[in-house]
SEMIVO-39739 format. One record per atom (N, C-alpha, C): residue in one letter; x, y, z. Coordinates in steps of 0.001 Angstrom, whole numbers, padded with zeros to 6 digits, always signed. Layout:
AXYZ ...
! end
This chain:
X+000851-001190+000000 X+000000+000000+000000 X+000888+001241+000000 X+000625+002474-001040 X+001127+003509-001113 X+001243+004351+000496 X+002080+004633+000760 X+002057+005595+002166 X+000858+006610+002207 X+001000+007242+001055 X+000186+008503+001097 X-001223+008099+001093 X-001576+006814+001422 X-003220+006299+001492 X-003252+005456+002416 X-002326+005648+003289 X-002040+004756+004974 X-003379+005553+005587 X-003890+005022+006411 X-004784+005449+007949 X-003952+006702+008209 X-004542+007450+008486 X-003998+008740+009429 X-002965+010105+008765 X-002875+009379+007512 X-002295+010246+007096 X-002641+011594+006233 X-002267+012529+005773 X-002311+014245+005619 X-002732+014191+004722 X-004663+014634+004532 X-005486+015230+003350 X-005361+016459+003396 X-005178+017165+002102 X-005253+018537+001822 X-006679+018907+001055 X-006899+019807+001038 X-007873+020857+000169 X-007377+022225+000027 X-007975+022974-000990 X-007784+024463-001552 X-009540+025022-001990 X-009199+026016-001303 X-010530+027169-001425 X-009997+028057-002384 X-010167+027522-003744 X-009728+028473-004825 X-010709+030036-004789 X-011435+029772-004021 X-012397+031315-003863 X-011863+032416-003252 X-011707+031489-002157 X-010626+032466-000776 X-009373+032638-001547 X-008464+031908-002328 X-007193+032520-002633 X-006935+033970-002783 X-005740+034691-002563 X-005230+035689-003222 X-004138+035462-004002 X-003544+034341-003941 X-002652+034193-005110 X-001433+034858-004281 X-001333+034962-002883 X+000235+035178-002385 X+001038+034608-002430 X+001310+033075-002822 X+002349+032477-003168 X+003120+031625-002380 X+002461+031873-000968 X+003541+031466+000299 X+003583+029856+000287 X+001926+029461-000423 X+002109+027826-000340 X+003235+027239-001242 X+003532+027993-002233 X+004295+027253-003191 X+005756+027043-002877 X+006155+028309-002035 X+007096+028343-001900 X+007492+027381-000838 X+006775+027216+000493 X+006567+026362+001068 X+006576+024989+001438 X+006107+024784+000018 X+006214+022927-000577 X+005209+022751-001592 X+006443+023340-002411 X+006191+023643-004192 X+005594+022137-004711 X+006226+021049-003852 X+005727+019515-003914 X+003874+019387-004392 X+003242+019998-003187 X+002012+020016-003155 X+001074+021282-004036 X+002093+022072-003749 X+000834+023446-004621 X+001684+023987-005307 X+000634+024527-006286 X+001647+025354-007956 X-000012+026601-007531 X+000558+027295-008374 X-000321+028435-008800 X-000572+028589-010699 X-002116+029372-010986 X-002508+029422-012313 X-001604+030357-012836 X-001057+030188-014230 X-000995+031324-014753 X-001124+032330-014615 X-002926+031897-015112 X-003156+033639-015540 X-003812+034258-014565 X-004320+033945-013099 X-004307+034949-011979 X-003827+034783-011023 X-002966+033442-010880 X-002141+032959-009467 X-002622+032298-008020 X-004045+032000-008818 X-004999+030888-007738 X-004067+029936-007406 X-004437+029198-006493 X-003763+028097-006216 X-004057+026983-006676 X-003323+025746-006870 X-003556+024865-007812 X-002742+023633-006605 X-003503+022881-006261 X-003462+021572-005388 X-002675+020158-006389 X-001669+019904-006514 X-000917+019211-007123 X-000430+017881-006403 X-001133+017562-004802 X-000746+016584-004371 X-002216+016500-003138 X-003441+016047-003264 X-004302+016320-002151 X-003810+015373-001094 X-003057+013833-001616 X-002770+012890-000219 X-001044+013309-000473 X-000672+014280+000289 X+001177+014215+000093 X+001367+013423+000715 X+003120+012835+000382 X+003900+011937+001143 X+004239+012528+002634 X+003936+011702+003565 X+004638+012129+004980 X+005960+013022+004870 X+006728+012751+004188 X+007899+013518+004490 X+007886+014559+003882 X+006375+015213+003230 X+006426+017106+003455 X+005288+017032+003851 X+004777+016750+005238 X+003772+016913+005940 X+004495+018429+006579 X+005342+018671+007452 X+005740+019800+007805 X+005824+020731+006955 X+006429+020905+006066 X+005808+021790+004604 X+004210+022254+004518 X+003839+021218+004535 X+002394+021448+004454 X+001548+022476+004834 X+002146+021886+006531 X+001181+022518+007442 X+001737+023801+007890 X+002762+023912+007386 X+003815+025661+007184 X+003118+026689+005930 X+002667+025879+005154 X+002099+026444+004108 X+000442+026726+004603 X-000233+025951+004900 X-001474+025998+005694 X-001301+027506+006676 X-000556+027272+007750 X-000422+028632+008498 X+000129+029614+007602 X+001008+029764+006706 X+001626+030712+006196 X+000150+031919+005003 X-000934+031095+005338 X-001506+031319+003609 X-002412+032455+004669 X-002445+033497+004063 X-003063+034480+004530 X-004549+035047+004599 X-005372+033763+003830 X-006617+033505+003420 X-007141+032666+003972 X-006343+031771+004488 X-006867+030604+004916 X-007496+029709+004422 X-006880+029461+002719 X-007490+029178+001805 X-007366+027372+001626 X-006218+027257+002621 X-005843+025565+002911 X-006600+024547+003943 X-006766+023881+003831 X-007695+022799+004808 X-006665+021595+005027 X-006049+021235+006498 X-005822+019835+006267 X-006520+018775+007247 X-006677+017972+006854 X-007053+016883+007834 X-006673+015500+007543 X-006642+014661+008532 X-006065+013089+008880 X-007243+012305+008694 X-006599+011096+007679 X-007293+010244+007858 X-007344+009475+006624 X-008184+008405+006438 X-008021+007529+004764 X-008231+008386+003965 
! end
C-alpha cells in the first residue's frame, strides 16, 4: 500500500475562492501546490502528500493568509 493512502495520514484541500494568489504555499512545498498562470490561484498538485512534506504542508497551511488551505487526517 502507497504511504500517502495509509490510515492517518495528511489530506489537503484548496478554497480556490478564498485565494489571493500570495504564493507562500508554493514556496513552502512547491511539492504540493503550484499556482494558475493567468491569476495565481492556487492549484493543489498533491491532495494525499507523502509524509515527508507533511511539515511543509502545514507551514504552508499557516503561512496562507486567506486561509485558503484545509488539512485533515485520515483515509
Amino acid at each position: 500500500m502507497n504511504e500517502a493512502h495509509e490510515p492517518g495520514t495528511l489530506r489537503v484541500s484548496t478554497e480556490e475562492d478564498r485565494c489571493v494568489a500570495a504564493g507562500h504555499c508554493v514556496v513552502a512545498a512547491p511539492e504540493v501546490f503550484d499556482q494558475r498562470d493567468d491569476d495565481g490561484v492556487v492549484v493543489l498538485l498533491a491532495p494525499r502528500p507523502p509524509a515527508g512534506v507533511r511539515a511543509a504542508v502545514e507551514e504552508a497551511a499557516l503561512l496562507c493568509p486567506a486561509a485558503a488551505i484545509r488539512l485533515a487526517s485520515g483515509p
